[in-house]
N, C-alpha and C positions, 0 to 999 in steps of 0.2 A: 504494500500500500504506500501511495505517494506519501510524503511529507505537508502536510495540509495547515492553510492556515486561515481563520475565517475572513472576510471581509467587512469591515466595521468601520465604525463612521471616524472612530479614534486613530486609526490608519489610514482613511481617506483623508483627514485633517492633515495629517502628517503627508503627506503626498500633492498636497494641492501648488498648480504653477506657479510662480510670482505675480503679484499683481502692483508695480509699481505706480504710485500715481502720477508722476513726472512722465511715464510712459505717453508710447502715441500709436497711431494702427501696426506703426513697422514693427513698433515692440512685440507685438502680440502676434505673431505668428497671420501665416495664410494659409485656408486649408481649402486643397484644390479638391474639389468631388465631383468623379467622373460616375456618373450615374444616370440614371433612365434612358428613354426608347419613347417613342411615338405613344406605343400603346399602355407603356407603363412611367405615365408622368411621376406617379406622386411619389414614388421610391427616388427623386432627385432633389424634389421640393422639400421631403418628411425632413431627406439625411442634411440638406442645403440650412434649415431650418435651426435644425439640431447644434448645426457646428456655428451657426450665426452665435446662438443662446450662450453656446459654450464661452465665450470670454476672448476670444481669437480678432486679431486687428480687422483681415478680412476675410470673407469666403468666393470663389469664381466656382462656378456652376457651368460645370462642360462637358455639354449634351448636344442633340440633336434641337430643330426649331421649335418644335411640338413640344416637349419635354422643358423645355425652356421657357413656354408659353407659361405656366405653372408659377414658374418660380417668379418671373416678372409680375406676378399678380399677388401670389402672398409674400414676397420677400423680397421687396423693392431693393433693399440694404445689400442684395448679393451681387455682383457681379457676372456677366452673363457671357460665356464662351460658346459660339454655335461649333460642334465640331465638325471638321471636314470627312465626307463619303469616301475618301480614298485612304488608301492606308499610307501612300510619302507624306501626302499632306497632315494627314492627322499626326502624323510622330512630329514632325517639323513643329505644328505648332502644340502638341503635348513638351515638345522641348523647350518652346519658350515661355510655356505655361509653367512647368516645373521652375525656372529659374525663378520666378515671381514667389514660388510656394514653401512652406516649410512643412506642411503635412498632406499626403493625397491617401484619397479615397476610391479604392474601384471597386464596381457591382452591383452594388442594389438596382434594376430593372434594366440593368445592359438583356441584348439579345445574344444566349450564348451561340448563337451558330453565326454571329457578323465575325467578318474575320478583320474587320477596323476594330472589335475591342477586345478583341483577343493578340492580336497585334500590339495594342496599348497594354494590356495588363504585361507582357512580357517587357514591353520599356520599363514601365513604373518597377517590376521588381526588381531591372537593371538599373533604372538610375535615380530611383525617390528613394531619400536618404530613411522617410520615416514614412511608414505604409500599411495601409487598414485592406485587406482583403476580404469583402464579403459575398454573399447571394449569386448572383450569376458568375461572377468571378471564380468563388469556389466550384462552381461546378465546371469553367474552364478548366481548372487547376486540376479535377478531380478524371476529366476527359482524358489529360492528356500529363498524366503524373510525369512518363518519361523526359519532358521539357520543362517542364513547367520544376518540378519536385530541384533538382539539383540547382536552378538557379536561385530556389530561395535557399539554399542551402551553403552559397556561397556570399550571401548580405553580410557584409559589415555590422549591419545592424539589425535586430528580427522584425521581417515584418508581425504584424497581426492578425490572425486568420478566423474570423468568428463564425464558423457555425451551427446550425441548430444540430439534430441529433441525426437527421435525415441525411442535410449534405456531409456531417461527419462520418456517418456510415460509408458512404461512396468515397471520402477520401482518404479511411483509414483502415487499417487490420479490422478485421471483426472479432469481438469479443465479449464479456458481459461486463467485467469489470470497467466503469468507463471515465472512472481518472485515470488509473493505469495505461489507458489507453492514450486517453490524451497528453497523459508525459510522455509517452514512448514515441506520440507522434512531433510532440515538439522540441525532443530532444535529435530525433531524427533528420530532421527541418529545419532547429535550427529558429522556430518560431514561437511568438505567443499565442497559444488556443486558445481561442475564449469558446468553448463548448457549451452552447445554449440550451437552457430544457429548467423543468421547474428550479430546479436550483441550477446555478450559471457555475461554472469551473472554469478556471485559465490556471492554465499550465505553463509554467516558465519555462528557459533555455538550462536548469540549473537542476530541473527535475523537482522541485514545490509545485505545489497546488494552491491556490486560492479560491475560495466558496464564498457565494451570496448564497447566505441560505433562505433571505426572503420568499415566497413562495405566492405569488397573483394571478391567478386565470384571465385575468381581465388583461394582461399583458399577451396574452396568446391571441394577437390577432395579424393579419400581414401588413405589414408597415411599420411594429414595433421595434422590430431588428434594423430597420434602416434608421429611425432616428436612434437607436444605440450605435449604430458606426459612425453615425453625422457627429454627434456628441464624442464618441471616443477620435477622430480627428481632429476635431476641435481643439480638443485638450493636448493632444499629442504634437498640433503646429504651433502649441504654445511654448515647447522647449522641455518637456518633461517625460519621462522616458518611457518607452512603450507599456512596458509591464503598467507602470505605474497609470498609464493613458487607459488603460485596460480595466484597470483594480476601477478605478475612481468613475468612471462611465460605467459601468456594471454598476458602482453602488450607486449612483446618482440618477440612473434612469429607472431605477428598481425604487425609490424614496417617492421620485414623481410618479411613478407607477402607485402605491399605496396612495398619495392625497389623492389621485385623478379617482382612484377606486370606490373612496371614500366622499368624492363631491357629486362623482358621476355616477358609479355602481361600476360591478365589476364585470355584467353584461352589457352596459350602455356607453361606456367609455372607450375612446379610440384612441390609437398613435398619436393623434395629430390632438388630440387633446393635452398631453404631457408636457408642450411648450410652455404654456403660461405655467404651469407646477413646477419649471424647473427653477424660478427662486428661492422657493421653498425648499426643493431638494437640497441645492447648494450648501442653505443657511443649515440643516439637519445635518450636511455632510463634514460641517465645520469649517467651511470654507468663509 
């Protein structure tokens, strides 16, 4: 059994980025999120959302026109990148997009069979220093382990790989034990698991475990994982270390998760409701 440790808000205190107030937008990081598809706008908007809230100087949102449409209506505050239909073009300007950025995001409502973001998720894990890999990504990642697997395996730094129990099944050993599993896969990799399911586990590069052991059905809906990546980007282009970007977005959309529960119900409450909760989560978080 791994070495486990729980997730609490006296830890998340302890982990929170700096918040200088002499600071200005440059201070606080940018966190690029390559997200959605025509037909799946709001996995761009949710996670664009999420990493605005998160503390970060700014957020660029780069998608397609459709997808973008979304974001210009509830999140005026973001910055809006149309990505190009071809794949030179699109790496050219993912290139110049990264230099602007300190944390990126790929997955939530990408089309896993466009080979523009399968082409992009392979840049990003070649040259984004700090990197949240979710949703359609993972299931990239899980198509085609022999490409994909060795180049996260040779990051400088790990990226983060969050997902639910379903896309971890497809990208790891099978087994019943399922910390053990996700140390083995993130020792392997090279990564942090954040392994999704009523209670959430990230597994470090050092072989520890960390549990929220909060538990909200009302969190079980599609869209909730995208604003947990939007949110753990956020925090992670503010200069603070993956693991740690990991821990603190796990307990912090898990806090908003209980008030939304508790104002909304835990059948009536959505994703996209969590936003306004998350000052409240903050202030619980110790931040």
């Amino acid at each position: 059994m791994a070495d486990h440790i729980e997730i609490t808000t006296e830890l998340t205190a302890s982990m929170a980025p700096s918040r200088f107030e002499e600071g200005h937008k440059g201070t606080f990081g940018t966190a690029l999120i390559c997200a959605g598809s025509d037909y799946m706008s709001g996995a761009l908007d949710i996670s664009a959302g999420a990493a605005l809230r998160s503390g970060c100087g700014m957020v660029i949102a780069y998608s397609t026109d459709k997808a973008l449409d979304a974001v210009r209506v509830n999140h005026p505050c973001a910055i809006l990148s149309r990505r190009e239909d071809k794949i030179s073009p699109a790496l050219r300007q993912a290139g110049s997009l990264l230099k602007r950025s300190t944390a990126v995001l790929i997955g939530p409502g990408l089309e896993t069979d466009d080979p523009v973001s399968k082409a992009l998720l392979g840049f990003f894990i070649e040259k984004a220093d700090s990197l949240v890999i979710d949703a359609s990504a993972l299931a990239m990642l899980a198509k085609e382990k022999e490409v994909f697997y060795p180049m996260l395996q040779e990051r400088s730094t790990p990226a983060v790989l969050t997902p639910h129990i379903g896309e971890f099944k497809r990208l790891a050993a099978s087994g019943e034990d399922l910390e053990d599993l996700s140390v083995q896969f993130a020792l392997q990799n090279k990564c942090i698991t954040v392994l999704k399911n009523h209670k959430t586990i990230i597994a470090d590069t050092e072989g520890k475990t960390y549990i929220n052991n909060s538990v909200n059905s009302g969190l079980a809906k599609g869209g909730s994982g995208d604003f947990l990546a939007g949110l753990m980007t956020g925090l992670l282009s503010q200069g603070i270390s993956p693991l740690k970007a990991a821990c603190c977005a796990v307990k912090i959309h898990s806090l908003a998760g209980m008030t939304a529960a508790e104002e909304c119900g835990k059948r009536a409450m959505l994703p996209t409701d969590l936003e306004m909760y998350l000052p409240e989560a903050f202030d619980e978080a110790g931040w």
